[in-house]
N, CA, C and O of each residue as an XYZ file, in Angstrom:
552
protein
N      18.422    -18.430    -21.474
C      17.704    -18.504    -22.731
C      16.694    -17.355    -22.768
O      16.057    -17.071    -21.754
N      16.522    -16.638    -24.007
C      15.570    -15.598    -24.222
C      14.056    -15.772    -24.739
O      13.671    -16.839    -25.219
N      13.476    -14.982    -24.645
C      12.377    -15.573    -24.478
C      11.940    -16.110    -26.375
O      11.154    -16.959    -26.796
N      12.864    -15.156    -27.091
C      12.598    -15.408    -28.135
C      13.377    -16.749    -28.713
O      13.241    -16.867    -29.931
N      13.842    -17.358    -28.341
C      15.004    -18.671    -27.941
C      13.508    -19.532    -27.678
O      12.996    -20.499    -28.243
N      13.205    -18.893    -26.833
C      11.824    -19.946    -26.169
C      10.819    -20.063    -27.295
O      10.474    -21.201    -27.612
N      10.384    -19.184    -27.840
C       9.337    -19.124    -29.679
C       9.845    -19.683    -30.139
O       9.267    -20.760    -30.278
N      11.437    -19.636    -30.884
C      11.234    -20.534    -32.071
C      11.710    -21.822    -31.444
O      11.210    -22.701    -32.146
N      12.150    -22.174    -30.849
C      12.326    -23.673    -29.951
C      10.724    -24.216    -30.002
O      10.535    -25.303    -30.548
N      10.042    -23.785    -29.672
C       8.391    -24.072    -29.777
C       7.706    -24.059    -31.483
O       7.127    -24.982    -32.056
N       7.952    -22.978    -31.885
C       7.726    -23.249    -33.371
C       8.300    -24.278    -34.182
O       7.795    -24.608    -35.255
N       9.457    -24.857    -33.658
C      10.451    -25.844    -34.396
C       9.859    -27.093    -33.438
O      10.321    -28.117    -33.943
N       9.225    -27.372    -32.538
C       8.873    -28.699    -31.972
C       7.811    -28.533    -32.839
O       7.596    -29.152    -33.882
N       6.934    -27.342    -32.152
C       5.768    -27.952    -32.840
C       5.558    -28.314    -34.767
O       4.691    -29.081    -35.186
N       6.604    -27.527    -35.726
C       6.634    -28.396    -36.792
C       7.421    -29.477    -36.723
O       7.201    -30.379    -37.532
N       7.971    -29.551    -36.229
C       8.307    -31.409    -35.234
C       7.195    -32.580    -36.031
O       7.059    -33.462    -36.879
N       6.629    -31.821    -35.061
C       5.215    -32.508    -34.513
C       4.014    -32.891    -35.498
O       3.392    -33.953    -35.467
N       3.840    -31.989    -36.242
C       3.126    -31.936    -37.159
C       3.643    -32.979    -38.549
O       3.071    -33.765    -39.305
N       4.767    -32.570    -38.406
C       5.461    -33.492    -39.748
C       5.658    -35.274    -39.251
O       5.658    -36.179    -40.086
N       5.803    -35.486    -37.865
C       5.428    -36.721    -37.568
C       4.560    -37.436    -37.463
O       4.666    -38.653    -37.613
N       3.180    -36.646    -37.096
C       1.620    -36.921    -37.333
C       1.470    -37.066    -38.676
O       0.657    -37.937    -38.987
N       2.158    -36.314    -39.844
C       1.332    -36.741    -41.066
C       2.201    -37.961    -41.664
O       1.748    -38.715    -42.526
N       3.521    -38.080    -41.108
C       4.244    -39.467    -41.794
C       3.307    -40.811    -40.953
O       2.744    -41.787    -41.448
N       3.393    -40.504    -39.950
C       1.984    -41.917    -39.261
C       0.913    -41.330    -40.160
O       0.923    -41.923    -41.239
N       0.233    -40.628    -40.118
C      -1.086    -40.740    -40.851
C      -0.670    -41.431    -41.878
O      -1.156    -42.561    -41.830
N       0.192    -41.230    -43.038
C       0.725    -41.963    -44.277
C       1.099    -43.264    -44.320
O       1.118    -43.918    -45.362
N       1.474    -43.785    -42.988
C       1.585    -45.298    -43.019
C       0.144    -45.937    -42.202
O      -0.186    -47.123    -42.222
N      -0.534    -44.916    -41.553
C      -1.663    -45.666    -41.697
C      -2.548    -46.140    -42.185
O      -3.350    -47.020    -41.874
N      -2.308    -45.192    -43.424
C      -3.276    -45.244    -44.841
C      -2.973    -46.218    -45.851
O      -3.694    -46.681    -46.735
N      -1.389    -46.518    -45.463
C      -1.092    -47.842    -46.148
C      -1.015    -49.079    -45.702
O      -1.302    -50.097    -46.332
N      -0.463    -48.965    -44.150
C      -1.227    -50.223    -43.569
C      -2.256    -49.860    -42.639
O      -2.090    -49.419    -41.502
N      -3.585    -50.141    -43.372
C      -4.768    -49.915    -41.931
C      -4.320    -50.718    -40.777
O      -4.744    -50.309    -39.696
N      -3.417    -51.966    -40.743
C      -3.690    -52.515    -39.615
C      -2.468    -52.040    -38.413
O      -2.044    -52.689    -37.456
N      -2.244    -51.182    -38.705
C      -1.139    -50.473    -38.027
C      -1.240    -50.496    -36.468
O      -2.328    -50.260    -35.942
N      -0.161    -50.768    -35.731
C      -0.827    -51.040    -34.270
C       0.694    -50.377    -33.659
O       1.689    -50.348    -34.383
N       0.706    -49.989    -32.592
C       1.808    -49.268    -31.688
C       1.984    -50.359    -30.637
O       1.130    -50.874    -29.914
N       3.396    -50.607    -30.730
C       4.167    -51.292    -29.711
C       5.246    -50.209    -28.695
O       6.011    -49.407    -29.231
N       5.135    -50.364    -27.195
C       6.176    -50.327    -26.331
C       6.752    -50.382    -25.999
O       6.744    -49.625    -25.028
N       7.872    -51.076    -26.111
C       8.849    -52.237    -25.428
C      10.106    -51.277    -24.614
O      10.435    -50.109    -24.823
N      10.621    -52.240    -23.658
C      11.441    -51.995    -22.451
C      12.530    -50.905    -23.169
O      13.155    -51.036    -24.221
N      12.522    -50.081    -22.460
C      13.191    -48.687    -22.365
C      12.662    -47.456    -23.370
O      13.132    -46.328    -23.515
N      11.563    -48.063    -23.981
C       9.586    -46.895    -24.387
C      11.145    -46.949    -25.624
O      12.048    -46.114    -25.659
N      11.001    -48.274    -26.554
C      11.138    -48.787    -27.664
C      10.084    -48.440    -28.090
O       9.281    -48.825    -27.240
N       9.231    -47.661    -29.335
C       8.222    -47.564    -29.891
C       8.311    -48.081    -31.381
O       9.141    -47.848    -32.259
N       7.163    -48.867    -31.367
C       7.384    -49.855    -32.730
C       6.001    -49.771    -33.483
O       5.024    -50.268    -32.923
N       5.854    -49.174    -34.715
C       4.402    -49.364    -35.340
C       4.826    -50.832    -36.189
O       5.904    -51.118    -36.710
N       3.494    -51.669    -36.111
C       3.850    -52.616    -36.667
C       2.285    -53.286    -37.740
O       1.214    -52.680    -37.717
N       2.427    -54.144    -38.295
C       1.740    -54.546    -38.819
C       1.737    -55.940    -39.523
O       2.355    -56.021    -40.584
N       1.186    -56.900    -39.099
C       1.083    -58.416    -39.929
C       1.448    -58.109    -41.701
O       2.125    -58.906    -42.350
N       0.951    -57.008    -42.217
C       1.220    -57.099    -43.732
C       2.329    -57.224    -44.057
O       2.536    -57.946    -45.033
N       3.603    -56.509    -43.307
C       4.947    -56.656    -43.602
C       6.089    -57.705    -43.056
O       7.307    -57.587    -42.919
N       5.023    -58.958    -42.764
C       6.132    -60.140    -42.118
C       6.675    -60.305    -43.367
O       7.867    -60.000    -43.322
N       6.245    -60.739    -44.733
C       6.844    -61.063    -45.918
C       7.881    -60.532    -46.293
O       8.750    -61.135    -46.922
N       7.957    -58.998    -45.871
C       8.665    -58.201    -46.946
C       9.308    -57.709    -45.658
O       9.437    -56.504    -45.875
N       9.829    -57.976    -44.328
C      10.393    -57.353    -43.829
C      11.895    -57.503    -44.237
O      11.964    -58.471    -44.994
N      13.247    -56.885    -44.026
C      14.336    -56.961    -44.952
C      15.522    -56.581    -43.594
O      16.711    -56.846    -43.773
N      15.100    -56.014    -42.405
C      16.216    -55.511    -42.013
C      15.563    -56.075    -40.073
O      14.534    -56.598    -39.644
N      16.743    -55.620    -39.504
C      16.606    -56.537    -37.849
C      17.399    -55.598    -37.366
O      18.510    -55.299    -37.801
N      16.499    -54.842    -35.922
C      16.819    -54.698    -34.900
C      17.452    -55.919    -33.870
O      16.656    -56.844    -33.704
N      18.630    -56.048    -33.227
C      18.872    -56.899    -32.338
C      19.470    -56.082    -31.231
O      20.550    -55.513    -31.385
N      18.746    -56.013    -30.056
C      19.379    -55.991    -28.854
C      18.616    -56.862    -27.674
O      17.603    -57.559    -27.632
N      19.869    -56.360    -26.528
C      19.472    -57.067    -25.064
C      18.830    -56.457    -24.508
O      18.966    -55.257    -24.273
N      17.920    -57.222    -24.153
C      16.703    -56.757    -23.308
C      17.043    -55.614    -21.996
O      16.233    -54.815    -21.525
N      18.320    -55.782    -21.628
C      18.945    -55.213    -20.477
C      20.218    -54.916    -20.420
O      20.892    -55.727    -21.056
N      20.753    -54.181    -19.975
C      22.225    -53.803    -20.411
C      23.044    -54.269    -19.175
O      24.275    -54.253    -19.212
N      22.320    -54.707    -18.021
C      23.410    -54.947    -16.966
C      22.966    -56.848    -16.277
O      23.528    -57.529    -15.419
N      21.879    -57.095    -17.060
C      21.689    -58.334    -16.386
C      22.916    -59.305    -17.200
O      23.651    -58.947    -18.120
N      22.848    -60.662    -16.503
C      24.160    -61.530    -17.344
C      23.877    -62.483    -17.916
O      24.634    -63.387    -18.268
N      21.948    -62.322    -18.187
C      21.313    -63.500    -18.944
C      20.221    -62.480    -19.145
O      19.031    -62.718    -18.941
N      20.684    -61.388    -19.540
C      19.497    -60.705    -20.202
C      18.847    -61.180    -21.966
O      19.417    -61.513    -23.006
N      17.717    -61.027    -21.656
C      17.173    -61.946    -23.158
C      17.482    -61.014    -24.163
O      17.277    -59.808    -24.025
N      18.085    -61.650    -25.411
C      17.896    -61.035    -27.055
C      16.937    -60.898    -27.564
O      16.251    -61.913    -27.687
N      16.515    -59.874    -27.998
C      15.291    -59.978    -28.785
C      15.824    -59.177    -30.533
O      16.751    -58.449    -30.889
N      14.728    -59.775    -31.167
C      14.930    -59.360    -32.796
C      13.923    -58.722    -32.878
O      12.845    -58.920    -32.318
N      14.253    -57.848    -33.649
C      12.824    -56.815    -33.976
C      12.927    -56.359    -35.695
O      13.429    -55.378    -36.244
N      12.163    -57.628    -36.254
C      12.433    -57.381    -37.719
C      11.017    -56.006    -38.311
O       9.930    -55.687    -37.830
N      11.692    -55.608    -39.366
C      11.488    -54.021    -39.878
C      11.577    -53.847    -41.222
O      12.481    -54.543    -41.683
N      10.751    -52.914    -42.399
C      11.167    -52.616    -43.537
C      11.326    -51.553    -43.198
O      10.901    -51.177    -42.105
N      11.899    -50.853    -43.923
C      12.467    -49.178    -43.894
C      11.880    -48.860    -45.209
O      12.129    -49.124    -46.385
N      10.445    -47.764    -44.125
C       9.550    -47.206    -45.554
C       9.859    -45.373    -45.641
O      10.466    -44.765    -44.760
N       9.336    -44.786    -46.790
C       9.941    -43.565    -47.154
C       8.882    -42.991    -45.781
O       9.245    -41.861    -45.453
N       7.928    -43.399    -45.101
C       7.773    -42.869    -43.707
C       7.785    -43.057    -42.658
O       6.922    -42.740    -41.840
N       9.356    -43.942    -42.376
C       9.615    -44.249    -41.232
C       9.309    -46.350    -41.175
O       8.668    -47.064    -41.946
N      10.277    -46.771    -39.648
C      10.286    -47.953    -39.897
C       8.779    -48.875    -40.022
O       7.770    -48.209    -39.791
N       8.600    -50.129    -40.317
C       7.350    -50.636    -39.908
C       7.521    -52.161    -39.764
O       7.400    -53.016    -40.642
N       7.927    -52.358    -38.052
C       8.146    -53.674    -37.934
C       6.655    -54.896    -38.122
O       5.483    -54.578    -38.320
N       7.214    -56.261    -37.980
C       6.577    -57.189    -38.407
C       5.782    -56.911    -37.458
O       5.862    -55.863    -36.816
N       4.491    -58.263    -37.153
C       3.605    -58.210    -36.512
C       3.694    -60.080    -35.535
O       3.421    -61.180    -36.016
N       4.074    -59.811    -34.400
C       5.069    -59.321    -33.576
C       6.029    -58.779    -34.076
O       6.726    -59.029    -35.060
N       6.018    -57.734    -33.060
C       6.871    -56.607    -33.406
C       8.564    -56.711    -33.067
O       9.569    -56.125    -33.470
N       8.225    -57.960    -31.953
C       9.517    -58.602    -30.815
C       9.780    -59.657    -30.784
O       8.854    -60.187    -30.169
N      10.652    -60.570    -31.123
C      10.810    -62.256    -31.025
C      12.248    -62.249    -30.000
O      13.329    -61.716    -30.248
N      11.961    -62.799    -29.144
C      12.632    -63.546    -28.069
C      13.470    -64.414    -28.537
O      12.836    -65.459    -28.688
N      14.963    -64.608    -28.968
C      15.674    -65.421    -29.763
C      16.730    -65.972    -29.110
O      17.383    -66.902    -29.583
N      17.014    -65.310    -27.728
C      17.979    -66.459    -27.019
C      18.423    -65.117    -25.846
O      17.804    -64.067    -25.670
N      19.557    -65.534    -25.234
C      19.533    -64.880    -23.822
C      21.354    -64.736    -24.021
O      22.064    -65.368    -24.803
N      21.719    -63.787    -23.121
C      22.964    -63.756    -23.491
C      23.604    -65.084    -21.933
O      22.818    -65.706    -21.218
N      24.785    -65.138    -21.855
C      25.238    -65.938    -21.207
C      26.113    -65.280    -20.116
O      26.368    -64.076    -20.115
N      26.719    -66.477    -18.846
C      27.072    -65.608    -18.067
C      28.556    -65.335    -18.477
O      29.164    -64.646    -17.658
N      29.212    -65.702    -19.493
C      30.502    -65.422    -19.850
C      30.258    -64.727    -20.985
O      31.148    -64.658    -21.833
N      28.802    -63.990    -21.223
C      28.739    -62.501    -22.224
C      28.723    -63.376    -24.041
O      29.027    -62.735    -25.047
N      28.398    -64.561    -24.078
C      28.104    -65.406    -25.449
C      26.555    -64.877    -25.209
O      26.213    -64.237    -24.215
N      25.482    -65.341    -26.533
C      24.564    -65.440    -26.629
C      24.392    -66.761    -27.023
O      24.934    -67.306    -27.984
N      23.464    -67.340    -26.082
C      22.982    -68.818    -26.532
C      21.478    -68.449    -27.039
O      20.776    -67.625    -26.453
N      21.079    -69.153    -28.189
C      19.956    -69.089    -28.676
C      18.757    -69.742    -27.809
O      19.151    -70.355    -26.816
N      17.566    -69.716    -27.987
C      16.367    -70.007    -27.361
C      15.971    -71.197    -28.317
O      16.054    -70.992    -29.528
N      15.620    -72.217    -27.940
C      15.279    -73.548    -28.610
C      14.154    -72.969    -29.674
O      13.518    -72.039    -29.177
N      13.784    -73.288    -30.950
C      12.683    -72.801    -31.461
C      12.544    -71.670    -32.222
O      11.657    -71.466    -33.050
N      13.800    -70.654    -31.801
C      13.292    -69.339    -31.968
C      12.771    -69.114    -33.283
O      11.766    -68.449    -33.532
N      13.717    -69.874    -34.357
C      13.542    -69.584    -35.954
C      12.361    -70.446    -36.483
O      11.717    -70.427    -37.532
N      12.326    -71.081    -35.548
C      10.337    -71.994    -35.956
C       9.510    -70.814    -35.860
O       8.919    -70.386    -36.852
N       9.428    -70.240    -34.679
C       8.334    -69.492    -34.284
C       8.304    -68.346    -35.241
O       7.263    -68.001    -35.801
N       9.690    -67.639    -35.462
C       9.737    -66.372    -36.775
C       9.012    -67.007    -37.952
O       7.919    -66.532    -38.261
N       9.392    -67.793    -38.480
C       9.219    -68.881    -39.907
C       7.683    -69.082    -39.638
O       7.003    -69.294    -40.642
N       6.959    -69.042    -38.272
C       5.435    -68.866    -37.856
C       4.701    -67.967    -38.519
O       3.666    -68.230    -39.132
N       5.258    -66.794    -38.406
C       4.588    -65.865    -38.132
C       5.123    -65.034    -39.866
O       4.779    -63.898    -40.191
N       5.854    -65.813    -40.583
C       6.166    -65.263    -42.028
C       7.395    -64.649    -42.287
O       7.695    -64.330    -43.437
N       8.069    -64.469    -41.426
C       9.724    -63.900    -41.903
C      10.477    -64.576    -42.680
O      10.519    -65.803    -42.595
N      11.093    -63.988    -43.440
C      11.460    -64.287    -44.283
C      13.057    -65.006    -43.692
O      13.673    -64.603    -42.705
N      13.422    -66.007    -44.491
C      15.435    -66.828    -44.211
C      16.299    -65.445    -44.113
O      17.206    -65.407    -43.282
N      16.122    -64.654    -44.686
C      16.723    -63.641    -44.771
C      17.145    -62.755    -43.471
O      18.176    -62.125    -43.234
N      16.021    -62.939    -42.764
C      16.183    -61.828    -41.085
C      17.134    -63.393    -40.487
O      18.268    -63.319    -40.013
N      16.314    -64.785    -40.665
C      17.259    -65.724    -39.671
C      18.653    -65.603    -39.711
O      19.440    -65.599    -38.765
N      18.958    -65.464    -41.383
C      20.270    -65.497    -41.397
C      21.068    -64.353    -41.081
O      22.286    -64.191    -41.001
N      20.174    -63.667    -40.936
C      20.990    -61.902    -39.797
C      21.374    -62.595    -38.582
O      22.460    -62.526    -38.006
N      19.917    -63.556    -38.128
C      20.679    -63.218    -36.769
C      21.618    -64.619    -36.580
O      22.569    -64.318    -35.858
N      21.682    -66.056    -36.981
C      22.101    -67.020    -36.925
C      23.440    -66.879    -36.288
O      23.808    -67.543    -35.318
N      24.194    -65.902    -36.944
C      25.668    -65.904    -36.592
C      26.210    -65.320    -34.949
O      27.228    -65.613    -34.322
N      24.657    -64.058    -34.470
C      24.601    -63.984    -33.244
C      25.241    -65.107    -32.237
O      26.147    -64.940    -31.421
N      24.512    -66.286    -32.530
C      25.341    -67.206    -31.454
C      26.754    -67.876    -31.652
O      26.550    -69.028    -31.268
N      27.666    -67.819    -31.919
C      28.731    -68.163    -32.872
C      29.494    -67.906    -31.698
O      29.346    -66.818    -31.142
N      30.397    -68.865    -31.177
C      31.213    -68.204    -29.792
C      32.723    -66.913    -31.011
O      33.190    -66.808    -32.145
N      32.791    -66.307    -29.659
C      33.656    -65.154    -30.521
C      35.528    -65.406    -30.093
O      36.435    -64.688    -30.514
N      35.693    -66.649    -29.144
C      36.697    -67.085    -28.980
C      37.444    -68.425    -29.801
O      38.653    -68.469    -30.027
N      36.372    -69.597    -30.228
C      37.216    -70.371    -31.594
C      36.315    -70.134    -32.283
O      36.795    -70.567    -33.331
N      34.778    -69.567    -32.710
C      34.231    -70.103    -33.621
C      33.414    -70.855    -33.799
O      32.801    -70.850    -34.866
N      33.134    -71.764    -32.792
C      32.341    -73.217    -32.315
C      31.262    -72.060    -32.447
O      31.297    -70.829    -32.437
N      29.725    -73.599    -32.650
C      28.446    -72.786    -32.463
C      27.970    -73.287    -30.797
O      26.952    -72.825    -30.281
């Protein structure tokens, strides 16, 4: 690589960079209560209590890709013109997968969402998650 390869590679991160700082600045200005989440494998989640109501769309994966009761988690989200902005929890724990690769749900899980303001709409995303994929049975 040349060195001039090396400039604009740097000029192109750093307007990267800049254009991602001002889309967060823009959702911070719309939700002040904006807070940064972590999660396992540096999942980064801005989130905020204002959008449990209006969240519309669900992240679902396994917590782990090689365990055989690795936990499901939901990560409900609106999709704003600056980027996602999940609920507040940002992560709900909704059941665990099984050792024959089904997902069995977690007792509760849709109480605790229905807690915290989500809307029937994300449950019924994930409801069908547990559904065995050999007859059909729940």
């Amino acid at each position: 690589m040349s060195v001039q390869e090396d400039i604009k590679d740097l000029i192109t991160a750093s307007a990267d960079s800049v254009s991602k700082a001002e889309r967060l600045s823009r959702l911070v200005s719309r939700y002040p209560d904006l807070k940064k989440y972590v999660g396992r494998w540096k999942k980064i989640a801005y989130y905020s209590r204002s959008v449990n109501g209006l969240v519309d769309q669900v992240d679902v994966r396994h917590n782990c890709g090689c365990c055989s009761d690795s936990p499901l988690e939901a990560w409900p989200y609106v999709e704003t013109e600056d980027g996602r902005v999940y609920s507040d929890p940002p992560m709900f724990n909704v059941g665990h997968r099984t050792y024959d690769y089904d997902d069995e749900e977690k007792p509760g899980w849709d109480d605790s969402m229905r807690s915290h303001g989500i809307r029937e709409l994300i449950l019924d995303k994930i409801r069908p998650l547990f559904r065995k994929n050999d007859d059909g049975d729940e």
